[in-house]
MDTraj code that builds the backbone (N, CA, C; nanometers):
import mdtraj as md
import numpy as np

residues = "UNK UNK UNK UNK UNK UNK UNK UNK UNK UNK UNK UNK UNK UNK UNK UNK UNK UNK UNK UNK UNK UNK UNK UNK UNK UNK UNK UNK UNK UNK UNK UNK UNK UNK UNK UNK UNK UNK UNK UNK UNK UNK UNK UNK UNK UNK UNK UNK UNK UNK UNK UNK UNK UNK UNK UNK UNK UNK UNK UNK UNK UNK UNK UNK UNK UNK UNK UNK UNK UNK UNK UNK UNK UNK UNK UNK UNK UNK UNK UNK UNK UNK UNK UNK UNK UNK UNK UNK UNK UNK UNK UNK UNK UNK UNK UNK UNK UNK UNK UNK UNK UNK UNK UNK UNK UNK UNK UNK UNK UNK UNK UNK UNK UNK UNK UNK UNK UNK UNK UNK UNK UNK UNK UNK UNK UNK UNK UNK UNK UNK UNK UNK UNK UNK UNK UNK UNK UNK UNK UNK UNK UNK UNK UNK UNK UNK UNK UNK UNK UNK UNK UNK UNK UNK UNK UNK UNK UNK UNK UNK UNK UNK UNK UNK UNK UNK UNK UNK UNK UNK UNK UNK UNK UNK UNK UNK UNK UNK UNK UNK UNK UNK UNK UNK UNK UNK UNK".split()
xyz = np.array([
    [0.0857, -0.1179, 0.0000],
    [0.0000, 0.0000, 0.0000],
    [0.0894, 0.1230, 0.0000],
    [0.0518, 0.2066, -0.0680],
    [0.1404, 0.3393, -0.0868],
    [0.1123, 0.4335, -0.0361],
    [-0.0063, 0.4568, 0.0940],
    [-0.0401, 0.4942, 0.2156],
    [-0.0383, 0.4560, 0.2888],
    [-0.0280, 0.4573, 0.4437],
    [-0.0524, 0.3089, 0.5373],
    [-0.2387, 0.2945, 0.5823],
    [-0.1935, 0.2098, 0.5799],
    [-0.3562, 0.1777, 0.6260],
    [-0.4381, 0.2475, 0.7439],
    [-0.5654, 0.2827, 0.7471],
    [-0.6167, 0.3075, 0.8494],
    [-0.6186, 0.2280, 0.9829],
    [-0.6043, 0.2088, 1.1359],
    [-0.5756, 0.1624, 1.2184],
    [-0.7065, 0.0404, 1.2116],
    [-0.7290, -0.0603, 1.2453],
    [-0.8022, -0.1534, 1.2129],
    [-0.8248, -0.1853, 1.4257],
    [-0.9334, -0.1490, 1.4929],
    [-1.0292, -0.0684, 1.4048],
    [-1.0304, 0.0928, 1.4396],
    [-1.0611, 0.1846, 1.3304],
    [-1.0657, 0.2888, 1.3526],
    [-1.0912, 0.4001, 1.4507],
    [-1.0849, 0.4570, 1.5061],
    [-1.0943, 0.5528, 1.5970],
    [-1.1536, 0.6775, 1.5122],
    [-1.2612, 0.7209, 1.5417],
    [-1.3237, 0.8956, 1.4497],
    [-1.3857, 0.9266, 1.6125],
    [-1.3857, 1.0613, 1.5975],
    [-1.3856, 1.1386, 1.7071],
    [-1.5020, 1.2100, 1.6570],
    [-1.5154, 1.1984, 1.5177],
    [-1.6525, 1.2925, 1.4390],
    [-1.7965, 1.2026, 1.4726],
    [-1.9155, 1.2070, 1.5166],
    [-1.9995, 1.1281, 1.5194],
    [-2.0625, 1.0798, 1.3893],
    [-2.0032, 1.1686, 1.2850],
    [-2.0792, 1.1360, 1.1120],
    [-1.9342, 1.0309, 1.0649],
    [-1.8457, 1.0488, 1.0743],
    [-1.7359, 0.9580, 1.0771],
    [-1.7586, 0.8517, 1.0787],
    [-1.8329, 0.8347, 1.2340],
    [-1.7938, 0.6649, 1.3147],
    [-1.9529, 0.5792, 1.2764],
    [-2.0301, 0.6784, 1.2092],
    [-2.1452, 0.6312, 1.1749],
    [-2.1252, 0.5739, 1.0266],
    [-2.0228, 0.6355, 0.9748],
    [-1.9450, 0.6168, 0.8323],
    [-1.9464, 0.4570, 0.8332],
    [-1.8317, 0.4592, 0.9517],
    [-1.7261, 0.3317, 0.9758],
    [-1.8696, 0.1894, 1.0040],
    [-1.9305, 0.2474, 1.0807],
    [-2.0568, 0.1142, 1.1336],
    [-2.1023, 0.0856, 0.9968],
    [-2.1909, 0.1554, 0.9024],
    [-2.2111, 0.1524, 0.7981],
    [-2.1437, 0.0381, 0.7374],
    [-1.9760, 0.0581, 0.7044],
    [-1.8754, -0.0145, 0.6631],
    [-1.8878, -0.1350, 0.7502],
    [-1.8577, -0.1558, 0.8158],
    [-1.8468, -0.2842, 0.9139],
    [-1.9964, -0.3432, 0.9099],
    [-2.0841, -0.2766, 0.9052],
    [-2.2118, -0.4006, 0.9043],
    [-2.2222, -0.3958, 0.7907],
    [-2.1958, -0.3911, 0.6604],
    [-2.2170, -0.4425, 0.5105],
    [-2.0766, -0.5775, 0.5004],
    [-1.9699, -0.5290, 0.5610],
    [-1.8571, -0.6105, 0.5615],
    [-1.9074, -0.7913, 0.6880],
    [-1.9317, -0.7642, 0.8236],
    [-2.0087, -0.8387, 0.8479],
    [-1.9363, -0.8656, 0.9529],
    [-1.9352, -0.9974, 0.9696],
    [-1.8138, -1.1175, 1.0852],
    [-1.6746, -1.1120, 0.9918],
    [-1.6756, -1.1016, 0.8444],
    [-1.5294, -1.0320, 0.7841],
    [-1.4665, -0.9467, 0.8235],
    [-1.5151, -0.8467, 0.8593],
    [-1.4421, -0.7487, 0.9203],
    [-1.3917, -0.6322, 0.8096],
    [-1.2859, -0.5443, 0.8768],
    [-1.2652, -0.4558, 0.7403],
    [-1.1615, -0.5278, 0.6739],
    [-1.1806, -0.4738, 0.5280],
    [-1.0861, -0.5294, 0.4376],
    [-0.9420, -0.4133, 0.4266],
    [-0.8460, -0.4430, 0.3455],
    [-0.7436, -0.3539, 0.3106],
    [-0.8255, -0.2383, 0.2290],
    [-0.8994, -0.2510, 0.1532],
    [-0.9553, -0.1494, 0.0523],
    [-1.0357, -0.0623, 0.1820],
    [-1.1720, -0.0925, 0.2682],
    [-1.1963, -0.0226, 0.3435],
    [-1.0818, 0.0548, 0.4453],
    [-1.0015, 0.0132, 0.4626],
    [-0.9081, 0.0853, 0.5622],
    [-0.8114, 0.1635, 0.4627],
    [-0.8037, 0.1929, 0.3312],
    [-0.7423, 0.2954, 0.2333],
    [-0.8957, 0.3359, 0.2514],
    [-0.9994, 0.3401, 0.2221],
    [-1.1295, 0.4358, 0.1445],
    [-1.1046, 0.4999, 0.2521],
    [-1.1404, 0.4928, 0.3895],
    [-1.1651, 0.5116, 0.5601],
    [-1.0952, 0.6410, 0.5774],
    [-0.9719, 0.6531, 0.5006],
    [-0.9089, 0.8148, 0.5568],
    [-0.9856, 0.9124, 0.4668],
    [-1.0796, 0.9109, 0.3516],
    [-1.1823, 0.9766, 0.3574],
    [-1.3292, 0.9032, 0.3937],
    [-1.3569, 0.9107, 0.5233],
    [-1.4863, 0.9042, 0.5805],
    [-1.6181, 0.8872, 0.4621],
    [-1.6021, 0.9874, 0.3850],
    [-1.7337, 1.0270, 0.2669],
    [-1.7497, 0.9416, 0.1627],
    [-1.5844, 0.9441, 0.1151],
    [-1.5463, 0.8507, 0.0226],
    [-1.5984, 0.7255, 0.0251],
    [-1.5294, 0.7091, 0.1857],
    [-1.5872, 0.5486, 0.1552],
    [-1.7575, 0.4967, 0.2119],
    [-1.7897, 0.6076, 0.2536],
    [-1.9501, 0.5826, 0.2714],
    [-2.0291, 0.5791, 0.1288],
    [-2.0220, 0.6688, 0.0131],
    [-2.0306, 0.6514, -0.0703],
    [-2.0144, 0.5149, -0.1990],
    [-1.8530, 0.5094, -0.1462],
    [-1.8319, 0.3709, -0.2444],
    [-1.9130, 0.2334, -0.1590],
    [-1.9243, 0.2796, -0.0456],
    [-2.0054, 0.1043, 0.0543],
    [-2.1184, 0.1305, -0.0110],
    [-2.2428, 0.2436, -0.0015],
    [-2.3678, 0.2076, -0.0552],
    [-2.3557, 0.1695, -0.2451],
    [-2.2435, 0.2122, -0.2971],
    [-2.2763, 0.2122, -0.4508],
    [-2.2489, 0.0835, -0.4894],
    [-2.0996, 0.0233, -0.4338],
    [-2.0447, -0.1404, -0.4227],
    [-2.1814, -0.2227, -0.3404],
    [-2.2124, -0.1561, -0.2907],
    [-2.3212, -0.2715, -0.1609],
    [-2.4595, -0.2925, -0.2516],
    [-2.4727, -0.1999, -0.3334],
    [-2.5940, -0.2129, -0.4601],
    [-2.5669, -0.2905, -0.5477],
    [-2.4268, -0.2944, -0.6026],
    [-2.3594, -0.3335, -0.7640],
    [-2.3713, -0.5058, -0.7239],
    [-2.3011, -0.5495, -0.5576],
    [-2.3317, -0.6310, -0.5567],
    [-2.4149, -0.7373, -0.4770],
    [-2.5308, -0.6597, -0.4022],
    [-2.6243, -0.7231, -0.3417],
    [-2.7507, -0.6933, -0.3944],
    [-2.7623, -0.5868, -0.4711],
    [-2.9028, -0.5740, -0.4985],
    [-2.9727, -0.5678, -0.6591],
    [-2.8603, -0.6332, -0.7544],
    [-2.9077, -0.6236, -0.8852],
    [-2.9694, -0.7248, -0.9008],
    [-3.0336, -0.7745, -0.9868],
    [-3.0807, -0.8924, -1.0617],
    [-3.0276, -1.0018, -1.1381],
    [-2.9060, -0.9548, -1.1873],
    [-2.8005, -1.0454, -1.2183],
    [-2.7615, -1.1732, -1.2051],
    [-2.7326, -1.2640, -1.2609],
    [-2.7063, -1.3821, -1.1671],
    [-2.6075, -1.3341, -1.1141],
    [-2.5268, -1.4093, -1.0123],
    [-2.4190, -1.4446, -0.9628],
    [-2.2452, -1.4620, -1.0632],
    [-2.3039, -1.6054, -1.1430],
    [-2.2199, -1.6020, -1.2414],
    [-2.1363, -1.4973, -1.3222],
    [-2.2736, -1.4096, -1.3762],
    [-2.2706, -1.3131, -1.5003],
    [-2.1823, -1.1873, -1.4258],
    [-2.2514, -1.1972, -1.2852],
    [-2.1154, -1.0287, -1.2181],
    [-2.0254, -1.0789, -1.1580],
    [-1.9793, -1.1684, -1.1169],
    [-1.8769, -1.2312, -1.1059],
    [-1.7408, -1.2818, -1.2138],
    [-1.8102, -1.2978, -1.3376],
    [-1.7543, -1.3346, -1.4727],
    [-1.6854, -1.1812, -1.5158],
    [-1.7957, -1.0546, -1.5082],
    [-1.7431, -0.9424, -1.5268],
    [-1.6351, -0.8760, -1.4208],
    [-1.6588, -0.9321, -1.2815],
    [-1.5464, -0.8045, -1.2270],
    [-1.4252, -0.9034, -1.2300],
    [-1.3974, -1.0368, -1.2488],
    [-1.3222, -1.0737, -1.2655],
    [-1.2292, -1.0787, -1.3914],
    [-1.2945, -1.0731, -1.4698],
    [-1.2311, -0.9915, -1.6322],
    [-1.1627, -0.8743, -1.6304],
    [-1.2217, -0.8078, -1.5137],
    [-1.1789, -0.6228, -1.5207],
    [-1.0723, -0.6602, -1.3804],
    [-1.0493, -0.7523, -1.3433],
    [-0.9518, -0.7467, -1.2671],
    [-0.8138, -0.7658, -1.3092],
    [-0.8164, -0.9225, -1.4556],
    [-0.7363, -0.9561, -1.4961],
    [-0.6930, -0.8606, -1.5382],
    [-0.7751, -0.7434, -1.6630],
    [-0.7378, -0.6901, -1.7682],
    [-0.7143, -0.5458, -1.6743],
    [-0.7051, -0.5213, -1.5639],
    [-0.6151, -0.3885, -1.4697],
    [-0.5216, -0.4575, -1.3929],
    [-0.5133, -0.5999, -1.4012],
    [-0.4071, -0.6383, -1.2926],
    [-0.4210, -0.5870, -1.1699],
    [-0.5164, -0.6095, -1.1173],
    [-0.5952, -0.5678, -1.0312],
    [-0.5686, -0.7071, -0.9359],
    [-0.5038, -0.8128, -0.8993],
    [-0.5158, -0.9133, -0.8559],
    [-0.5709, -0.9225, -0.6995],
    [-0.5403, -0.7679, -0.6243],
    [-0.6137, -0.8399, -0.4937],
    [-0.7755, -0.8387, -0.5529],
    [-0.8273, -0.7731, -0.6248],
    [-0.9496, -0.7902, -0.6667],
    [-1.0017, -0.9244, -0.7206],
    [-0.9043, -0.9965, -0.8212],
    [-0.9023, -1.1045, -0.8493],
    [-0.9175, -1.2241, -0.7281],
    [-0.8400, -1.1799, -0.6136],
    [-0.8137, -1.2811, -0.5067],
    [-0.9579, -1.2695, -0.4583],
    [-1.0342, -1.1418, -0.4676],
    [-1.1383, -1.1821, -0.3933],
    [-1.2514, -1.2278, -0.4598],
    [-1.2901, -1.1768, -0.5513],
    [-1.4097, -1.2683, -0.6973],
    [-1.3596, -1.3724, -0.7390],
    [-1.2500, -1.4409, -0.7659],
    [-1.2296, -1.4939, -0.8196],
    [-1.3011, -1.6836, -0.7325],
    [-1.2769, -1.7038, -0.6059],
    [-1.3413, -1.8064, -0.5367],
    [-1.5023, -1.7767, -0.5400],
    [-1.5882, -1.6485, -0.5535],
    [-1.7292, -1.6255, -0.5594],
    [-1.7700, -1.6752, -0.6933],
    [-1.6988, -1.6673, -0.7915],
    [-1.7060, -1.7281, -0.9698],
    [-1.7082, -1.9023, -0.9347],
    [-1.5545, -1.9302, -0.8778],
    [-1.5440, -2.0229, -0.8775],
    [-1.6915, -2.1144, -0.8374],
    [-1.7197, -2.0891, -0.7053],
    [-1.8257, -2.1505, -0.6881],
    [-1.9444, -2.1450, -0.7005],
    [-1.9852, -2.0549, -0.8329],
    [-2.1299, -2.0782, -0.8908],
    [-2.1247, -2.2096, -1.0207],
    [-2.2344, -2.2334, -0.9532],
    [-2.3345, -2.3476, -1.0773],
    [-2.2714, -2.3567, -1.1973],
    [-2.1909, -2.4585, -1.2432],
    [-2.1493, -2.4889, -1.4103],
    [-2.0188, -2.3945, -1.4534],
    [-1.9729, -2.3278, -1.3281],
    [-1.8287, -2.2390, -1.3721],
    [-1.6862, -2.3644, -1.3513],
    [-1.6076, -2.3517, -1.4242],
    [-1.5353, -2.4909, -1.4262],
    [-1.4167, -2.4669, -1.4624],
    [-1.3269, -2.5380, -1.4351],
    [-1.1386, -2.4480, -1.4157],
    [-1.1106, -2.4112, -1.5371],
    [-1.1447, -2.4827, -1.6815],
    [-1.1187, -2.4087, -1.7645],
    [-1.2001, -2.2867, -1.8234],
    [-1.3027, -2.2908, -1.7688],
    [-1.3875, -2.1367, -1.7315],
    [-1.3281, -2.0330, -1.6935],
    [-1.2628, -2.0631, -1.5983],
    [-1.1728, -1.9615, -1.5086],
    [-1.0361, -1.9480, -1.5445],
    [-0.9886, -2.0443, -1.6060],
    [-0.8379, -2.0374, -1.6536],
    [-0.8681, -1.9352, -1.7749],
    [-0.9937, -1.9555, -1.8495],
    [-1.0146, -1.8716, -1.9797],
    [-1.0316, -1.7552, -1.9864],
    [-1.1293, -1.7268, -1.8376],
    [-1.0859, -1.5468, -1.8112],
    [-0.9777, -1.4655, -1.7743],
    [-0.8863, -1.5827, -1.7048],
    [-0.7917, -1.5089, -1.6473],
    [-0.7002, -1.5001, -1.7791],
    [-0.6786, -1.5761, -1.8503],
    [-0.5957, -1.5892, -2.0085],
    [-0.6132, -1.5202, -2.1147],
    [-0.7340, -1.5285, -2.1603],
    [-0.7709, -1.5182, -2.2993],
    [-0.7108, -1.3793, -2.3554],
    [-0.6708, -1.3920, -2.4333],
    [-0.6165, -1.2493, -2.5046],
    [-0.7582, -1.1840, -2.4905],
    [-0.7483, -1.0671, -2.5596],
    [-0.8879, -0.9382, -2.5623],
    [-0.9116, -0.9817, -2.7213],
    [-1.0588, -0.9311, -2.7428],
    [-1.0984, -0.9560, -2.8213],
    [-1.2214, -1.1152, -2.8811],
    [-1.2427, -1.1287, -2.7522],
    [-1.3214, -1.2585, -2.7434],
    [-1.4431, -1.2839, -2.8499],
    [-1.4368, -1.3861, -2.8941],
    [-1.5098, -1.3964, -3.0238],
    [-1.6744, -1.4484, -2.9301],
    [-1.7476, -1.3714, -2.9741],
    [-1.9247, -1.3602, -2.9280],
    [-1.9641, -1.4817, -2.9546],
    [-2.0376, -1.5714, -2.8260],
    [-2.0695, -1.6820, -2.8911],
    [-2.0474, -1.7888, -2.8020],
    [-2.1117, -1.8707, -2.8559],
    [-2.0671, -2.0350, -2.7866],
    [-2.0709, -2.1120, -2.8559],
    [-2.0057, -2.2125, -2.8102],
    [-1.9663, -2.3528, -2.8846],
    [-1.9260, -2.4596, -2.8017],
    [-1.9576, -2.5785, -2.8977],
    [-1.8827, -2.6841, -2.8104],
    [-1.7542, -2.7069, -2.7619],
    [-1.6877, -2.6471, -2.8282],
    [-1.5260, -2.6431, -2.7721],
    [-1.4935, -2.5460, -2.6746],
    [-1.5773, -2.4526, -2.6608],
    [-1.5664, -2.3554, -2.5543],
    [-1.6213, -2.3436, -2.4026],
    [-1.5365, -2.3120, -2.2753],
    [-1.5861, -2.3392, -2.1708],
    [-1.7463, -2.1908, -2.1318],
    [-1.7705, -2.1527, -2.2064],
    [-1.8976, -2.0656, -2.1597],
    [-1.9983, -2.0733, -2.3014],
    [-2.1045, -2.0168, -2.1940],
    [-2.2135, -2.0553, -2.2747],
    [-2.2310, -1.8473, -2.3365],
    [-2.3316, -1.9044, -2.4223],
    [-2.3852, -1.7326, -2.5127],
    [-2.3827, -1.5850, -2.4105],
    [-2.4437, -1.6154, -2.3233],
    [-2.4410, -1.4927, -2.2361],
    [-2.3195, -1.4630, -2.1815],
    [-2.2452, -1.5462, -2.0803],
    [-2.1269, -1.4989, -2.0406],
    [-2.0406, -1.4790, -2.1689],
    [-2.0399, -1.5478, -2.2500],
    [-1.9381, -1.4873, -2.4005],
    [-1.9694, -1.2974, -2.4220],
    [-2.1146, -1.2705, -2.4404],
    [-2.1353, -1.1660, -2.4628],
    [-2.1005, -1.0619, -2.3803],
    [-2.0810, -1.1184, -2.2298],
    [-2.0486, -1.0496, -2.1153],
    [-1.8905, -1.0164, -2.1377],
    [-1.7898, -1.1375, -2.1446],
    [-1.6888, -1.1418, -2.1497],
    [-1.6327, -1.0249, -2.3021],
    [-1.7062, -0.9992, -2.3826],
    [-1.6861, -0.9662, -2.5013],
    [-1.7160, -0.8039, -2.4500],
    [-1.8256, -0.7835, -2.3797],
    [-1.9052, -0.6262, -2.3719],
    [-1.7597, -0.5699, -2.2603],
    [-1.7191, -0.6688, -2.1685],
    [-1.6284, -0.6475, -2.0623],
    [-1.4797, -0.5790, -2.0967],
    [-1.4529, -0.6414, -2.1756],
    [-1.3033, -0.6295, -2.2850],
    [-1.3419, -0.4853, -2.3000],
    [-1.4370, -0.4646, -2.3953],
    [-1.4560, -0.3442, -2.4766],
    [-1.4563, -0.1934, -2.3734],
    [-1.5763, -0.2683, -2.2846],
    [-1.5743, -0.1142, -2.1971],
    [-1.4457, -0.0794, -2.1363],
    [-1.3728, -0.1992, -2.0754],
    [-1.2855, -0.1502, -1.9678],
    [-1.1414, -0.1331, -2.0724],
    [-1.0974, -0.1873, -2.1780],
    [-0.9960, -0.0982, -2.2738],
    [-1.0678, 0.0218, -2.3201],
    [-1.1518, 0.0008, -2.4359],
    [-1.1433, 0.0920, -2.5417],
    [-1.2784, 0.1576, -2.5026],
    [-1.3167, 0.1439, -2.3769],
    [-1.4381, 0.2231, -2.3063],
    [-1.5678, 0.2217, -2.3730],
    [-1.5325, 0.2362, -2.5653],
    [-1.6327, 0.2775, -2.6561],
    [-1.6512, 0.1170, -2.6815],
    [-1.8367, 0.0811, -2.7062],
    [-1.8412, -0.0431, -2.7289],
    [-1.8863, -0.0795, -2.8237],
    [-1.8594, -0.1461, -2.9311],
    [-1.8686, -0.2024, -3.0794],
    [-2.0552, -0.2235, -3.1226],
    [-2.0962, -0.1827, -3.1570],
    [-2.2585, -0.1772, -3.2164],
    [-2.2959, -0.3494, -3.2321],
    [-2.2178, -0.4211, -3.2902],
    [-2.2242, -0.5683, -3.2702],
    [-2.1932, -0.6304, -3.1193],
    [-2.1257, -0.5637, -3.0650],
    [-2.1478, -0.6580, -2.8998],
    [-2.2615, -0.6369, -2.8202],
    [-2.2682, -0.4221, -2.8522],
    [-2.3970, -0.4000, -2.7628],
    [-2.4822, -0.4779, -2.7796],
    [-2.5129, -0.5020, -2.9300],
    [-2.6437, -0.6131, -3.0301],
    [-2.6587, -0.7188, -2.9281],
    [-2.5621, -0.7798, -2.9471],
    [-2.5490, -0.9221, -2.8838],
    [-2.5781, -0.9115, -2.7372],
    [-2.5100, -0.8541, -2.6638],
    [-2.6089, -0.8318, -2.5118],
    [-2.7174, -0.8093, -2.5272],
    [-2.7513, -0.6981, -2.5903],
    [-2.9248, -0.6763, -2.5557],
    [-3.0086, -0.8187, -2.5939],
    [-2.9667, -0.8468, -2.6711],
    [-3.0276, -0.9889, -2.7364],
    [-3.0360, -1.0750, -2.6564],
    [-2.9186, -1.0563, -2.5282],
    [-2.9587, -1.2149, -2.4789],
    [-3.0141, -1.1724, -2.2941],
    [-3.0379, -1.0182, -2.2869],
    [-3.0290, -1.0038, -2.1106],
    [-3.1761, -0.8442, -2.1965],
    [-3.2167, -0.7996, -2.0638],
    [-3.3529, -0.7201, -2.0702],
    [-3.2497, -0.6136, -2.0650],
    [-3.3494, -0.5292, -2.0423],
    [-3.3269, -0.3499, -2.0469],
    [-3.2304, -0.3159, -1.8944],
    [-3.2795, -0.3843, -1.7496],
    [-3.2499, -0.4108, -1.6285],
    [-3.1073, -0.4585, -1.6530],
    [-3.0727, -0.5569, -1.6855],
    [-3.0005, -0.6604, -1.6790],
    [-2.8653, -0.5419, -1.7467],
    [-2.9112, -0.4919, -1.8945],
    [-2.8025, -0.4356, -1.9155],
    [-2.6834, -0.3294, -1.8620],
    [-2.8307, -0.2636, -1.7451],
    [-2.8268, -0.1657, -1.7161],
    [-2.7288, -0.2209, -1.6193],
    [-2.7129, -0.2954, -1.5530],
    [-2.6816, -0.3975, -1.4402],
    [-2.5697, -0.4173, -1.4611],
    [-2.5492, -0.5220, -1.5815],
    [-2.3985, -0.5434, -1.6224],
    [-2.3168, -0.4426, -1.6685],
    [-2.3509, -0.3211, -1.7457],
    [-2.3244, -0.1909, -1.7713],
    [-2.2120, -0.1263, -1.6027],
    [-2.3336, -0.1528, -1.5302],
    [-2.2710, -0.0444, -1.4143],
    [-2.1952, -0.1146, -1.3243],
    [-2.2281, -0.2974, -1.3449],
    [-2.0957, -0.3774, -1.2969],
    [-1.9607, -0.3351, -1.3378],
    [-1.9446, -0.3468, -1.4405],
    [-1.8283, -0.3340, -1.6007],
    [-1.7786, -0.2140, -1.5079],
    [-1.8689, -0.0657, -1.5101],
    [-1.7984, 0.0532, -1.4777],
    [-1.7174, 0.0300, -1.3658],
    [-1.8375, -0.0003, -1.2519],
    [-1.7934, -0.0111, -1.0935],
    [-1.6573, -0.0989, -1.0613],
    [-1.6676, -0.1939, -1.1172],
    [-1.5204, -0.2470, -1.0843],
    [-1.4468, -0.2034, -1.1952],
    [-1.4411, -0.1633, -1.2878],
    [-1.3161, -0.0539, -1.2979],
    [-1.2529, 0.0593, -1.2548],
    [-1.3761, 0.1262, -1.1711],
    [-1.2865, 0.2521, -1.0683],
    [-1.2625, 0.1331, -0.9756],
    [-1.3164, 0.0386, -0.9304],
    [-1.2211, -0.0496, -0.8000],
    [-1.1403, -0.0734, -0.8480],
    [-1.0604, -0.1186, -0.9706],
    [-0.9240, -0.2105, -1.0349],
    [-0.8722, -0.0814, -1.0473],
    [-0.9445, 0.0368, -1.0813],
    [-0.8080, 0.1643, -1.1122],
    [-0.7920, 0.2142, -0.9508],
    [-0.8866, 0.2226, -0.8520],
    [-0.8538, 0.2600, -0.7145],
    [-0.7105, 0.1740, -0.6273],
    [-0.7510, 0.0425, -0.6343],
    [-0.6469, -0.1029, -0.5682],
    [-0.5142, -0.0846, -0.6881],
    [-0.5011, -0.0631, -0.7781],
    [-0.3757, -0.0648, -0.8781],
    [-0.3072, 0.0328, -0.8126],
    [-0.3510, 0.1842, -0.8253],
    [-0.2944, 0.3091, -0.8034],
    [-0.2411, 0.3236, -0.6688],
    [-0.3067, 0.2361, -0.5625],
    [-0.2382, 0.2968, -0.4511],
    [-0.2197, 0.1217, -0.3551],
    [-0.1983, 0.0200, -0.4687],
    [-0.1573, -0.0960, -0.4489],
    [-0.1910, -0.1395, -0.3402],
    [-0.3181, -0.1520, -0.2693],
    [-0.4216, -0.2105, -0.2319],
    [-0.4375, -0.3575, -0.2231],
    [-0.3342, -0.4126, -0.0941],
    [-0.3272, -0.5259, -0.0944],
    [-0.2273, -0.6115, -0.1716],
    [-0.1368, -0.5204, -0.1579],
    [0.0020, -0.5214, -0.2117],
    [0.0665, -0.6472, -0.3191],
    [-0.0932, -0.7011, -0.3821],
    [-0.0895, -0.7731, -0.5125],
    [-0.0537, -0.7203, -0.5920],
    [-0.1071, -0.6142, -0.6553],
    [-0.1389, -0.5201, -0.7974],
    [-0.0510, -0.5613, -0.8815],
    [0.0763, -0.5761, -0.8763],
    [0.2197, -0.5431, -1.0083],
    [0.1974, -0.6704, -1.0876],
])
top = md.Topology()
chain = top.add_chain()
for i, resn in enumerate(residues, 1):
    res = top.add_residue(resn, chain, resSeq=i)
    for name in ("N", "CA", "C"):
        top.add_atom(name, md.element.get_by_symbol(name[0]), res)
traj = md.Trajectory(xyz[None], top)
């Protein structure tokens, strides 16, 4: 970390502060705080903010499991983002029909993933389209008129909106944990 961490557990003397910190700690749970909460924590606001927007992205969409899991783990590989990786990457693992060469394929695959499924391939149509919409936003931000196609085609209006603001959200997390090496994976 290229700050030191906030004292675990925190001390705020502000009463909007320590109401911050509870906030944080009861979304976090019997886990406790993580390295990322104790970097957000020296701004109080900051990280009250990122707990309700992260605590939406991933408790309250519609999404499967799979499908936002498949995405922030893509945007982890492709920022080298690995403590991020360390932590999605066992929540992927253990959904329904995800399988090591599933996971070896996200963490690998060059960019540019061809839309689609097949028998030789470890994912099915939707996560392809995911994996494909994922690439696009988090390099080249701008996304190809044929991938958008292909998502909308296979997920609702909700859903896109969903995987859309997954895609974003863990890319300010992979550019936040990179920049100030957040769990001293990143390099």
């Amino acid at each position: 970390m290229r700050l030191p961490y906030v004292p675990n557990p925190p001390e705020f003397s502000d009463p909007a502060d320590q109401a911050i910190l509870e906030r944080v700690q009861e979304r976090r749970g019997e886990r406790g705080l993580l390295e990322l909460d104790r970097a957000l924590l020296h701004s109080p606001p900051v990280a009250d903010g990122w707990n309700s927007f992260l605590g939406a992205i991933r408790t309250r969409t519609t999404i499967p499991d799979s499908i936002r899991e498949t995405a922030i783990c893509r945007v982890a590989v492709l920022n080298n983002a690995w403590y991020e990786w360390g932590h999605h990457a066992p929540l992927l693992d253990k959904c329904p029909g995800v399988t090591a060469e599933f996971m070896a394929h996200i963490k690998n695959a060059p960019l540019g993933l061809e839309v689609g499924a097949g028998p030789d391939r470890p994912w099915d149509e939707k996560h392809a389209a995911v994996l494909a919409y994922t690439d696009q936003m988090t390099i080249g931000v701008k996304v190809e008129d044929g991938v958008f196609a292909e998502l909308r085609r296979l997920f609702d209006e909700r859903e896109v909106v969903e995987i859309t603001a997954t895609v974003a959200a863990y890319n300010c997390v992979s550019r936040f944990l990179v920049a100030l090496d957040v769990g001293e994976k990143n390099t």
